[in-house]
C-alpha positions as CSV (number, residue, x, y, z in Angstrom):
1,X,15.0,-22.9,1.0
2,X,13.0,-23.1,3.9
3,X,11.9,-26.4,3.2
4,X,15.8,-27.8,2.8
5,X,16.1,-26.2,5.8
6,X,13.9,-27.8,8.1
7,X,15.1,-31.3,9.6
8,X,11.7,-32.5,8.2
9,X,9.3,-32.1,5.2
10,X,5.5,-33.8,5.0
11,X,4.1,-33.3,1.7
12,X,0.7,-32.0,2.1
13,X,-0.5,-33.9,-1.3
14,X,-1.7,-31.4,-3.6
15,X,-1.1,-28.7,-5.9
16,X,-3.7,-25.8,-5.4
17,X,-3.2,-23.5,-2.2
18,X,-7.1,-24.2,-1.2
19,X,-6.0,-28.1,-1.3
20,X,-2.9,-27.2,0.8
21,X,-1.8,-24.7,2.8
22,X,-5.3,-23.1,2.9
23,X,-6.4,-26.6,4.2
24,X,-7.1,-27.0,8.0
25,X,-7.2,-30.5,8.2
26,X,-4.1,-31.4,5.8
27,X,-1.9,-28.5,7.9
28,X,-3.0,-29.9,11.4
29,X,-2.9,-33.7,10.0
30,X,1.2,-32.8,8.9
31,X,1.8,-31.4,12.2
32,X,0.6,-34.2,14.3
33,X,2.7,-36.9,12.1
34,X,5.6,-34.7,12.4
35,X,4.8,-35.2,16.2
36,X,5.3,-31.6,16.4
37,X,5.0,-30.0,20.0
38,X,3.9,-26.2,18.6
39,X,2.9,-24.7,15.3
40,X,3.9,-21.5,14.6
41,X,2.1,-20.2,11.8
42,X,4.2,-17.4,9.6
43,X,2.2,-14.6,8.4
44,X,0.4,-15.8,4.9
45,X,-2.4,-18.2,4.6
46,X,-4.2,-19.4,7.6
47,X,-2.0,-17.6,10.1
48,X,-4.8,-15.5,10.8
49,X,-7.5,-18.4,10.7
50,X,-9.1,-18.8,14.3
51,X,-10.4,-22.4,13.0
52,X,-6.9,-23.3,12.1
53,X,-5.5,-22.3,15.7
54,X,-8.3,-24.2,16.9
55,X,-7.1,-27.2,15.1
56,X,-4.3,-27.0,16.2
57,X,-5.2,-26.4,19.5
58,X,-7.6,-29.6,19.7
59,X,-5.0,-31.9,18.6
60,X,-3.1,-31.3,21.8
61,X,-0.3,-29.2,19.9
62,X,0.9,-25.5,21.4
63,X,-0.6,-22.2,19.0
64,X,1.9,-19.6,18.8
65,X,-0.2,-17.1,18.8
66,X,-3.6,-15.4,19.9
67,X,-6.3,-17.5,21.2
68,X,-8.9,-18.5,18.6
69,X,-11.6,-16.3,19.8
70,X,-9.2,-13.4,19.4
71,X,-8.3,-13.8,16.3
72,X,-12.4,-14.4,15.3
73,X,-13.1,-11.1,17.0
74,X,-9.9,-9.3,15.3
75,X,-9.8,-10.8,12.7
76,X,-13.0,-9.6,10.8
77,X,-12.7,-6.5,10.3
78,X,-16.0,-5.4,10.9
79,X,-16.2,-7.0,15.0
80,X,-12.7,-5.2,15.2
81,X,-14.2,-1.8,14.1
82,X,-16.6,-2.6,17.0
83,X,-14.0,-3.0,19.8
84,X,-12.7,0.3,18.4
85,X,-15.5,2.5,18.9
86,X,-16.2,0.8,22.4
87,X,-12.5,2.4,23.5
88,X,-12.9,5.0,21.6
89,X,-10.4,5.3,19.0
90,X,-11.4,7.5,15.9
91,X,-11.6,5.6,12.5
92,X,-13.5,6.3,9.0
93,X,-17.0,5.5,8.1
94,X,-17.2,1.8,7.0
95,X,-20.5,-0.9,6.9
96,X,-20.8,-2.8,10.2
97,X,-21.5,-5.9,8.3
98,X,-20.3,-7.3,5.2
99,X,-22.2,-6.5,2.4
100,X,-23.6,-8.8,0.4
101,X,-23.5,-6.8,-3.6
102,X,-22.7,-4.4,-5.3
103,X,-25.9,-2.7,-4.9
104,X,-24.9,-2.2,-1.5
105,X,-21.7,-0.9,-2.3
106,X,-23.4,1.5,-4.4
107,X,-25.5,3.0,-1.7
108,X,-22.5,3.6,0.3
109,X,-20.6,5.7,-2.1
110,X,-23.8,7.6,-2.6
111,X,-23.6,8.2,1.0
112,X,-20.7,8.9,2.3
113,X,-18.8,9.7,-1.3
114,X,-15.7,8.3,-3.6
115,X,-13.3,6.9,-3.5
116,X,-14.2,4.1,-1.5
117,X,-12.3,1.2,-0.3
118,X,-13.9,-2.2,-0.5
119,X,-11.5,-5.0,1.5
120,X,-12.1,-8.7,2.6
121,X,-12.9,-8.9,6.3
122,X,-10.5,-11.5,6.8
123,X,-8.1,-10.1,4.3
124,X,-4.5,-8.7,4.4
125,X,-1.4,-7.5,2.1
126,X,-3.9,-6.1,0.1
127,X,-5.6,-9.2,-1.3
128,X,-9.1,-8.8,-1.2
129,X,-8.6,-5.1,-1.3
130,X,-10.1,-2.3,-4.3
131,X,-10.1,1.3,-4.2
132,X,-13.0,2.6,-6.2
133,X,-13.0,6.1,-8.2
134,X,-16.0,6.0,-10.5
135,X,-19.8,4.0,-10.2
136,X,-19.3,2.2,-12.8
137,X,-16.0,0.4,-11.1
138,X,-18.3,-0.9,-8.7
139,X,-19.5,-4.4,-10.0
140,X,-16.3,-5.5,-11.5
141,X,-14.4,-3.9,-8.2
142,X,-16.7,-6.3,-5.6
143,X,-16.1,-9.2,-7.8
144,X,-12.7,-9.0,-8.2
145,X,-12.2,-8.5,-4.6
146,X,-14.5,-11.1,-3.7
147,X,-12.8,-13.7,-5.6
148,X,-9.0,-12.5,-4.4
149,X,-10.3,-13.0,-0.8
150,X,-11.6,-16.3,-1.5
151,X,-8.3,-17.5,-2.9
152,X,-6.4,-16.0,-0.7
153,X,-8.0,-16.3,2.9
154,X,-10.8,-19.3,2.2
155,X,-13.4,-16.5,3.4
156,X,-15.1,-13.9,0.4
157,X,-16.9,-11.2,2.5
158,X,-15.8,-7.9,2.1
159,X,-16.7,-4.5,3.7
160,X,-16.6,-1.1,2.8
161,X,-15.2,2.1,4.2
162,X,-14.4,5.9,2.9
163,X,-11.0,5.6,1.1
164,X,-8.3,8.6,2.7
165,X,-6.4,10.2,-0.4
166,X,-3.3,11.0,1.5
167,X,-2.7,9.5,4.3
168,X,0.6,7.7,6.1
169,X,0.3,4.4,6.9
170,X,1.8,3.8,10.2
171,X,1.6,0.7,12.6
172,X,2.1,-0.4,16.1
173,X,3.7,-3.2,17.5
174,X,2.3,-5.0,20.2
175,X,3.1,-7.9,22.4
176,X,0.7,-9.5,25.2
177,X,1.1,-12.6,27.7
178,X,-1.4,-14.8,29.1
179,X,-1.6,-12.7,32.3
180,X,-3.2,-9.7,30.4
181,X,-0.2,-7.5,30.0
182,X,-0.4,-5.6,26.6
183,X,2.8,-4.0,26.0
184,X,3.2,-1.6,22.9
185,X,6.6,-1.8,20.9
186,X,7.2,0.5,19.0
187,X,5.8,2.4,15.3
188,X,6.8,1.9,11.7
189,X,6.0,3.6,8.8
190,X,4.5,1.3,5.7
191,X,3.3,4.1,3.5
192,X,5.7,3.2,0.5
193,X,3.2,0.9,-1.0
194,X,1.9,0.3,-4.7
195,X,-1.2,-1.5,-5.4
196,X,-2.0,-0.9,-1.4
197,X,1.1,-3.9,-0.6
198,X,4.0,-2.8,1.6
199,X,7.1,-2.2,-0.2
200,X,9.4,-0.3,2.3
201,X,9.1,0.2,5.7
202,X,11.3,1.8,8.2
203,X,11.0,2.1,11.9
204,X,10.5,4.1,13.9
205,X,7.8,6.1,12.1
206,X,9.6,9.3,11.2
207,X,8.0,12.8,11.4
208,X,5.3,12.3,13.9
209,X,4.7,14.7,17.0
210,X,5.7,13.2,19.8
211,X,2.0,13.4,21.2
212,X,1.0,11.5,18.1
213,X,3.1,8.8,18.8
214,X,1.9,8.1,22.2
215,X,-1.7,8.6,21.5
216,X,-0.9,5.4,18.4
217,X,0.5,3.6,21.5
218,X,-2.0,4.1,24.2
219,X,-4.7,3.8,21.2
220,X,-3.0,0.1,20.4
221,X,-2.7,-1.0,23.8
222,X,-6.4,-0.5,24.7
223,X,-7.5,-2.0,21.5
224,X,-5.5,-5.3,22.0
225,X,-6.4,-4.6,25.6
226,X,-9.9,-5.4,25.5
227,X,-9.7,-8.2,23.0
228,X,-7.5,-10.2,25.9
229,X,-4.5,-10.2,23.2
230,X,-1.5,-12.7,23.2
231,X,1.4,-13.1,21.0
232,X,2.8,-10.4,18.6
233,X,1.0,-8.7,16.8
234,X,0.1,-5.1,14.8
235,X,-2.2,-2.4,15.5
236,X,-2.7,-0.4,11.9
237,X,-3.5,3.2,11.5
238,X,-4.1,5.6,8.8
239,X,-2.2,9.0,9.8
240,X,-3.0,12.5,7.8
241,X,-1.8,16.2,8.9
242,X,-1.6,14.6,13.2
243,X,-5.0,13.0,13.0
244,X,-5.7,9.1,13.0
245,X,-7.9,6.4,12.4
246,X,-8.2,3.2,12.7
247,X,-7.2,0.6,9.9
248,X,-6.9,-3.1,11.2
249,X,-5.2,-5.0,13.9
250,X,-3.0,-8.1,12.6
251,X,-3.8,-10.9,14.6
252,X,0.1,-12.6,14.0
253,X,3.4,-11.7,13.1
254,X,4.1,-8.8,10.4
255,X,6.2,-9.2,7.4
256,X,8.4,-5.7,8.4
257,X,9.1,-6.9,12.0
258,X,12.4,-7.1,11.5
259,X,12.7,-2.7,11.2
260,X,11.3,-3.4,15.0
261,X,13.9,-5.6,15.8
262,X,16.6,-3.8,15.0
263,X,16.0,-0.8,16.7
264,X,14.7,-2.2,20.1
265,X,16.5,-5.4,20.2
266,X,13.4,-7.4,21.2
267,X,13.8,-10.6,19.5
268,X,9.9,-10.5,18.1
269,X,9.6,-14.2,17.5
270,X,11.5,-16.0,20.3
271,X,8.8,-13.3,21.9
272,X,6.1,-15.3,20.3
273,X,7.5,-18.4,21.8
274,X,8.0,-17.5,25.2
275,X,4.7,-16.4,25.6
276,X,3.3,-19.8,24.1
277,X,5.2,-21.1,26.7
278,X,3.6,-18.9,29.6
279,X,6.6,-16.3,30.3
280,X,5.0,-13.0,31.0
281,X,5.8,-9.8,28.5
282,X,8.1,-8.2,31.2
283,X,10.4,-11.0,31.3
284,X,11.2,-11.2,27.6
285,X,14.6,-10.2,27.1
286,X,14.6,-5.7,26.2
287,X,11.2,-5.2,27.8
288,X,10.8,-3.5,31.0
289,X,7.5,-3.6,32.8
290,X,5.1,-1.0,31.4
291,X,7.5,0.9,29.2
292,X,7.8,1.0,25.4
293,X,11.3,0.5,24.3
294,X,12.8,3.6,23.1
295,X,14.2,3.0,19.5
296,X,17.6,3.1,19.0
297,X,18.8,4.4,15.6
298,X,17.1,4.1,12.6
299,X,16.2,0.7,10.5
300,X,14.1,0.0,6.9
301,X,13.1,-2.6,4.9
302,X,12.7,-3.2,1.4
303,X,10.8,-6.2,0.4
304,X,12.5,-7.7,-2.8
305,X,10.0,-9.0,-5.3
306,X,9.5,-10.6,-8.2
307,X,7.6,-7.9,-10.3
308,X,8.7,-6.0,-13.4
309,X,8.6,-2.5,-12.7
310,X,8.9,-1.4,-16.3
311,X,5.3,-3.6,-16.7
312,X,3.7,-1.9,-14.0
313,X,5.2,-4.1,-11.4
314,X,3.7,-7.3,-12.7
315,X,4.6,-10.2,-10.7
316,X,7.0,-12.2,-12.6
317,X,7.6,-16.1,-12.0
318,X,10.8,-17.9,-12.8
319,X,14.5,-18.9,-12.0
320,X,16.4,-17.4,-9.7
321,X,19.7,-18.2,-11.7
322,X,22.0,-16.4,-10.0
323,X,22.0,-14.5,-6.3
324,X,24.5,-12.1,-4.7
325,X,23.7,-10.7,-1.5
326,X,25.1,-7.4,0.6
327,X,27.1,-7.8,3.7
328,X,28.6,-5.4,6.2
329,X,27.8,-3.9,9.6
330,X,23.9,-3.4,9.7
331,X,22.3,-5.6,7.0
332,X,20.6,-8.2,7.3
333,X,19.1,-10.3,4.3
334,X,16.6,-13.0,5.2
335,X,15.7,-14.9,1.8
336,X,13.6,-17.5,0.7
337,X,15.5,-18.6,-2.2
338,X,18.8,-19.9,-3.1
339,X,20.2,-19.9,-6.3
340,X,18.5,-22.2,-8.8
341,X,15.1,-21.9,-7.0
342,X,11.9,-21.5,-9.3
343,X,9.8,-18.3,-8.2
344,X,6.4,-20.4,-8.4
345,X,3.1,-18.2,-9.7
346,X,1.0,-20.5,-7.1
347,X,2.4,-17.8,-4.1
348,X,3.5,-14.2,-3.0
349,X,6.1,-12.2,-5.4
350,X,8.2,-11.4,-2.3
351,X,11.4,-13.2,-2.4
352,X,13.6,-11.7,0.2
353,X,13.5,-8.5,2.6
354,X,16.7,-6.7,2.5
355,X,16.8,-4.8,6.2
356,X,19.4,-1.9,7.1
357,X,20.2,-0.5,10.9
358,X,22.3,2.9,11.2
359,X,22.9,5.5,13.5
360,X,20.5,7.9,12.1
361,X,17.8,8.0,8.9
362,X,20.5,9.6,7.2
363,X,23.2,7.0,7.4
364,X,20.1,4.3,7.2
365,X,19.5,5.9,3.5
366,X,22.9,5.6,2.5
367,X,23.9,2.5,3.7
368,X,20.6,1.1,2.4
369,X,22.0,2.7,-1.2
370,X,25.2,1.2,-0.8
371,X,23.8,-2.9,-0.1
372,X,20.7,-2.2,-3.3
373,X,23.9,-1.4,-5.5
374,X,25.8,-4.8,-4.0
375,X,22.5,-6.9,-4.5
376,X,22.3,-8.5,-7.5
377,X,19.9,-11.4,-8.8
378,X,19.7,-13.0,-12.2
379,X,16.8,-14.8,-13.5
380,X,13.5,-12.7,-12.7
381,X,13.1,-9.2,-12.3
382,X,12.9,-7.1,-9.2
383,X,11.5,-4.1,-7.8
384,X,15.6,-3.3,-7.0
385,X,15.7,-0.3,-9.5
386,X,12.9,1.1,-8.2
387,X,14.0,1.0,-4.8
388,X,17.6,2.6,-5.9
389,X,14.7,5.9,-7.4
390,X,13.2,5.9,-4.6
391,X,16.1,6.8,-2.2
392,X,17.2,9.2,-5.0
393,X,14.0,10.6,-4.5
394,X,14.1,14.6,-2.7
395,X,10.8,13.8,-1.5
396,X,11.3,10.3,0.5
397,X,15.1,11.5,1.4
398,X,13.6,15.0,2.9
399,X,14.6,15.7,6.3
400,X,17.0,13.0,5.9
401,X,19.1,14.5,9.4
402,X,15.4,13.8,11.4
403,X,16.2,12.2,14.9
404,X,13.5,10.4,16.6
405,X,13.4,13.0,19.2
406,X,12.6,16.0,17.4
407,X,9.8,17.9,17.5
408,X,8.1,18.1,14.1
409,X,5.0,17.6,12.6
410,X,3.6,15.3,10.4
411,X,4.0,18.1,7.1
412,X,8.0,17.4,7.3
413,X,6.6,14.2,5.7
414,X,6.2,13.9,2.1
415,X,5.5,10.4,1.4
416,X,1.6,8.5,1.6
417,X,0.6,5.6,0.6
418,X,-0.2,7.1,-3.0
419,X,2.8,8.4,-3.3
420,X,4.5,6.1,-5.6
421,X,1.7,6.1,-8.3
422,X,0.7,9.7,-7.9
423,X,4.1,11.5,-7.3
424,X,6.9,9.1,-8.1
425,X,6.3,7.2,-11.4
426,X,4.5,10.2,-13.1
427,X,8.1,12.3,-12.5
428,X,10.5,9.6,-13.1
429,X,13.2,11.1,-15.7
430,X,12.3,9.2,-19.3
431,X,16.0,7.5,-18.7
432,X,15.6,5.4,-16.1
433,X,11.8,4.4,-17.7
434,X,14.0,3.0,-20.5
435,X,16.5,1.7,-18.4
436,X,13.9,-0.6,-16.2
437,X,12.3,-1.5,-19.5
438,X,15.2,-2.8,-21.1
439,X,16.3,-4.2,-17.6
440,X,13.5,-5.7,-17.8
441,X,13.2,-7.4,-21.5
442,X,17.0,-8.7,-20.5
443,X,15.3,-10.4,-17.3
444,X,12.4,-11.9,-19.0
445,X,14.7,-13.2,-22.0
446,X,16.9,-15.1,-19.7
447,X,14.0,-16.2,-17.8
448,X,13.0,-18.5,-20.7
449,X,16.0,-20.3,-21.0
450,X,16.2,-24.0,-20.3
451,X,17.4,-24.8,-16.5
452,X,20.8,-26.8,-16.9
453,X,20.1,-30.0,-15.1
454,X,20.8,-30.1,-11.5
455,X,22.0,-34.0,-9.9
456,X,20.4,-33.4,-6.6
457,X,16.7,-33.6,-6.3
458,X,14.5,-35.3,-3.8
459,X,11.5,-37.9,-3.7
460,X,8.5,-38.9,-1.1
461,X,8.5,-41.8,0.7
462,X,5.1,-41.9,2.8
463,X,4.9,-38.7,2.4
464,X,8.1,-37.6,3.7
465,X,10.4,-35.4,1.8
466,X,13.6,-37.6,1.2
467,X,17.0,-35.9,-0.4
468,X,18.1,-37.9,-3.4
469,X,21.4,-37.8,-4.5
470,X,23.0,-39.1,-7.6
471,X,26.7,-39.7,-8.5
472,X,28.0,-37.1,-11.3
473,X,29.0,-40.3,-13.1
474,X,25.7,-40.6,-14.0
475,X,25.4,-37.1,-16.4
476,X,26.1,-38.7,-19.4
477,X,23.6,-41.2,-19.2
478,X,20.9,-38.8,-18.0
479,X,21.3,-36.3,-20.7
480,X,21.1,-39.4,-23.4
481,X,18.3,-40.3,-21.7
482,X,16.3,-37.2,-21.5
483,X,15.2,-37.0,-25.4
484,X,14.4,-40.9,-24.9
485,X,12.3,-40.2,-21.9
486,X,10.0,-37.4,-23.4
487,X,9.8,-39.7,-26.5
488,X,8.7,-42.8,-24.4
489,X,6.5,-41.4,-22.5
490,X,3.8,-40.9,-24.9
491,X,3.9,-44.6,-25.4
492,X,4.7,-46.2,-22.0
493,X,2.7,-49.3,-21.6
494,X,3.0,-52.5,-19.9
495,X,4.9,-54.9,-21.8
496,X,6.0,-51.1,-23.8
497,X,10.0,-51.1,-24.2
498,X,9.4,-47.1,-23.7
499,X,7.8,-47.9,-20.2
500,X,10.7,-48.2,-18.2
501,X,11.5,-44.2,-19.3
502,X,8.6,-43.2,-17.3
503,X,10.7,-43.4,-14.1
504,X,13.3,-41.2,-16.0
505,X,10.9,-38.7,-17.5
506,X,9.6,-38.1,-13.8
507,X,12.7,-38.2,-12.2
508,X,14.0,-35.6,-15.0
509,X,10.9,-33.5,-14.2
510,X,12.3,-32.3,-10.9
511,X,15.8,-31.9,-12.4
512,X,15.0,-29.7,-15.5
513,X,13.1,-26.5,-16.0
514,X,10.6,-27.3,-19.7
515,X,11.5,-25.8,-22.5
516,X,9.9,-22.5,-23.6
517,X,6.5,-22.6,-25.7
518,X,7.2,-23.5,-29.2
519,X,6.1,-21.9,-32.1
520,X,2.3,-23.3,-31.9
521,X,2.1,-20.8,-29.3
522,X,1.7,-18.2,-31.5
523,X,-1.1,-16.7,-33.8
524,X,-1.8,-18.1,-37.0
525,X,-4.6,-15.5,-37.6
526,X,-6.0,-12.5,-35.6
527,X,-4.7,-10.2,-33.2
528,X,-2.8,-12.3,-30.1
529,X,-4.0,-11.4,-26.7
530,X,-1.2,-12.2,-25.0
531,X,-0.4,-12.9,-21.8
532,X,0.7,-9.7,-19.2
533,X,1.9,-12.0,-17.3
534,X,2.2,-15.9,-16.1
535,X,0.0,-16.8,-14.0
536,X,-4.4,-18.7,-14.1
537,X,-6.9,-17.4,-16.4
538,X,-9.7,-16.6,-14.1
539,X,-12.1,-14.6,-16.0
540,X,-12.9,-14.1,-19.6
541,X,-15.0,-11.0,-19.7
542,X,-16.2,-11.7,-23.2
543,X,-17.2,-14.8,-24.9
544,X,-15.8,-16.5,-27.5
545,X,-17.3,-15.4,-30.6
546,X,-18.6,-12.1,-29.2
547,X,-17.6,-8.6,-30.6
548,X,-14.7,-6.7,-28.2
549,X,-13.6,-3.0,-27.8
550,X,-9.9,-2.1,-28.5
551,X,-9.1,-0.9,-24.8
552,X,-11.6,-2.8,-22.8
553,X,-11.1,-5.1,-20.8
554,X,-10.8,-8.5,-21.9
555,X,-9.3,-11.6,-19.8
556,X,-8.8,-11.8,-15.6
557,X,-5.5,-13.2,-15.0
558,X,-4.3,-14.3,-11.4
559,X,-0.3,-14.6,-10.2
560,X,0.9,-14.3,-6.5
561,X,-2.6,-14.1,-5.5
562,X,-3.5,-11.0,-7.6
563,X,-5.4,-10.4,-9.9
564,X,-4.9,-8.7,-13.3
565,X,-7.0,-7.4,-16.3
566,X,-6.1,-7.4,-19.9
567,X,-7.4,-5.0,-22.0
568,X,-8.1,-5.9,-25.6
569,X,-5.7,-5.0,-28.5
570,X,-7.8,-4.7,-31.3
571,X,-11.7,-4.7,-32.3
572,X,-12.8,-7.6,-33.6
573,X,-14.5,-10.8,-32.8
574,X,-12.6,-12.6,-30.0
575,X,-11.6,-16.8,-30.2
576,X,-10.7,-18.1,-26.8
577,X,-7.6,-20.3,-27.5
578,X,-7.0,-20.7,-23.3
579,X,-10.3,-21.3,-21.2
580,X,-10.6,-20.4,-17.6
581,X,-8.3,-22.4,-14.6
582,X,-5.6,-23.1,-17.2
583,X,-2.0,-22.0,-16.5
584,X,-0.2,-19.5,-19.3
585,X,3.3,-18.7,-19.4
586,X,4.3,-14.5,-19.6
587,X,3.6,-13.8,-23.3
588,X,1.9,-16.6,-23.9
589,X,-1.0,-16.6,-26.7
590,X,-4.5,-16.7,-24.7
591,X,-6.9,-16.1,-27.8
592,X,-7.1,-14.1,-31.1
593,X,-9.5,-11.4,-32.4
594,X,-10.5,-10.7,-36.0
């Protein structure tokens, strides 16, 4: 979508992220031909990349966002836990440096105690990020870790700190200018999480003192403060029983900033741009000099994936076939896809964030019930029934009537970022299990069928995106064509009659999904370990030919830029039937064992 939106597309040549759009000099290179004036860079990839801005910066273009040294200094974790001591705001015990193994690791646990957390300095939405229980988690924890940073950020290092068990997660807003005004904007709340990644937020944070909030403002503020901050971005904290710590700042804009919109009017992006263009914080339209907007109403926002809930939340590519989105007074839906779009494995399982505004937290819950039940999507499954159980949920809808200026403590709050694995799932009545399951097996059955061919598609020409049309006159020749196309292609030669059906092969390779495996997918012999999930094998954790465990783990699969193990369904020798860096379809056959 976004791409059909833009009055301009530059292929950037490739089809890996590292090749693309974790590529410095391909991103800069497509901005100067587009004879941009500014680059705004999102919030995924190198939007928190201080060589990137720099880039961007040297080739005369506008970076809408912090300077590059800030986003160096903020941006590793580690240097940002150094600024945070010098104003002294509390945070856990973490490693100063990265560490370099797991032996280090190790000694750290043996220090300061489990669970730890081990995250990627230059990480964020979790990738790069593995909470630790038990020793023995260590190695394969590091590694794992290690490797998501690396694909996700460019950058492997990873620290350590003590992991809170039940803590809120709650952020600040902040926007500074070029005249070294730091302005905070409000909290939100992001403790509804599973697998540590954001998926509800609501603003502003609910349940906190009223001496708590200020202290997360005034704590924000000299944090960003002292790092000579510009642009949007997020101060993070850790919140349990009043007390805080330190988590991260976010050196760009946040995926939830709409919650912040809503309830302070402050337009966060055209924000962004105003300040690239020199205006100071107090003149952006709803900010006042010095003072922090006070929130009016209530807003949340619940990020609408592509993950299976009934599988664990597995990230689930596919078709979006079909798309029906909630209206009325307070919603707004901002989507990436369209009907007909293919959810690729390459990139991040969100697909649209479904935001509701009210009055009150109470009418925000049941408004927000009201637009989950009008929103309906067709193709892949979504975390949507789990959103509808969590606002059925006593413990998330407690205190429901709150106003944002009572006086109540933390306790009124039941929810932490555990919550959902720890409180929620465990208690969910065995119906609604069943229903997401066979929700789900509906989803992934449909998601498998072939895309009807579509008579609008586009092609390059120097690189440029170019829409191409064709007349529906055509139909009839291109579904003849199609069988003699895949036929010809095998054999297209010079001088071949079947060459000439290379061009229609191709061109019918951005009109038609392929169809599903066929039956030399499946095992002849063995046990099939199957795939949990499309996506890259990264890691075999046995090789072929050796002995396996039933239970242990087996294979490393990566989707959405996360990482999954398989665990072995039988004991037995193992054959490898898909090596590591190949692509495998959900359910597809990835070895055998005997």
């Amino acid at each position: 979508m976004f791409v059909r939106l833009a009055d301009e597309a530059y292929a950037l040549g490739a089809a890996e992220t590292a090749d693309t759009y974790l590529n410095i000099d391909a991103m800069a290179s497509a901005a100067v031909r587009a004879h941009a004036d500014a680059v705004h860079p999102g919030y995924g990839f190198l939007a928190e990349t201080a060589d990137f801005a720099q880039a961007v910066i040297d080739a005369g273009l506008v970076w809408v966002g912090p300077k590059p040294e800030t986003i160096r200094v903020l941006g590793s974790k580690v240097a940002a836990r150094r600024i945070v001591a010098e104003v002294g705001v509390p945070m856990t015990p973490g490693t100063t440096q990265p560490v370099r193994d797991a032996a280090e690791v190790v000694e750290f646990a043996r220090e300061h105690g489990l669970p730890i957390a081990i995250k990627a300095v230059y990480g964020g939405g979790s990738r790069g990020l593995k909470v630790v229980h038990e020793p023995d988690e260590v190695a394969a924890a590091f590694e794992s870790a290690m490797h998501e940073a690396e694909v996700a950020f460019g950058n492997g290092d990873c620290f350590v700190e003590r992991f809170l068990a039940r803590p809120r997660h709650v952020e600040v807003q902040v926007l500074g200018d070029q005249f070294g005004t730091v302005l905070a904007v409000g909290t939100r709340d992001c403790s509804l999480q599973r697998r540590n990644q954001k998926l509800i937020e609501e603003a502003p944070a609910p349940f906190l003192a009223t001496e708590t909030v200020r202290e997360l403002e005034r704590a924000a503020v000299a944090i960003c403060s002292r790092a000579h901050y510009e642009s949007a971005g997020t101060v993070e904290f850790l919140v349990d029983d009043g007390t805080m710590s330190f988590m991260e700042v976010n050196t760009r804009i946040q995926v939830e900033h709409p919650v912040t919109e809503a309830v302070t009017g402050v337009d966060l992006v055209a924000a962004q741009l105003a300040i690239a263009e020199g205006t100071p914080v107090e003149a952006v339209p709803g900010l006042e000099p010095g003072v922090t907007p006070e929130p009016r109403g209530h807003a949340m926002e619940f990020r609408i994936n592509a993950e299976d809930p009934s599988l664990g939340f597995v990230p689930f590519p596919g078709i979006v076939e079909s798309l029906q989105v909630p209206t009325g007074p307070g919603i707004r839906f901002d989507s990436g896809v369209a009907a007909g779009d293919s959810i690729s494995s390459r990139y991040d399982s969100m697909i649209a964030k479904l935001i509701v505004k009210a009055p009150t937290r109470a009418e925000c819950l049941r408004r927000a019930e009201r637009a989950l039940a009008e929103l309906h999507i067709h193709g892949v499954p979504t975390v949507v029934p789990f959103d509808k159980a969590v606002l059925e949920s006593t413990d998330f809808g407690a205190g429901a009537d709150w106003r944002v200026d009572d006086d109540v403590s933390n306790a009124d709050f039941r929810v932490y970022t555990r919550w959902i694995e720890e409180e929620l799932l465990p208690n969910l009545p065995a119906k609604t299990l069943e229903d997401w399951r066979r929700a789900g097996e509906r989803t992934r059955w449909a998601s498998v069928r072939v895309r009807p061919l579509r008579w609008k598609s586009w092609v390059e020409v120097d690189g440029k995106r170019v829409t191409l049309g064709l007349p529906a006159s055509f139909a009839s020749m291109m579904a003849f064509g199609a069988g003699m196309a895949h036929a010809g292609s095998h054999a297209a030669a010079p001088g071949n009659p079947g060459a000439d059906s290379g061009l229609l092969a191709a061109l019918l390779g951005g009109l038609s999904r392929p169809a599903p495996a066929s039956d030399a997918n499946t095992a002849a012999d063995g046990t099939p370990v199957t795939a949990e999930l499309g996506g890259t094998v990264v890691r075999w954790l046995a090789d072929d030919g050796a002995p396996v465990r039933e239970g242990a783990p087996i294979v490393v699969l990566e989707t959405m830029k996360m990482e999954r193990e398989a665990l072995a369904p039988a004991t037995g020798t193992l054959h490898i039937t898909v090596p590591v860096g190949e692509q495998a379809d959900y359910g597809a056959v990835l070895g055998t064992i005997d």
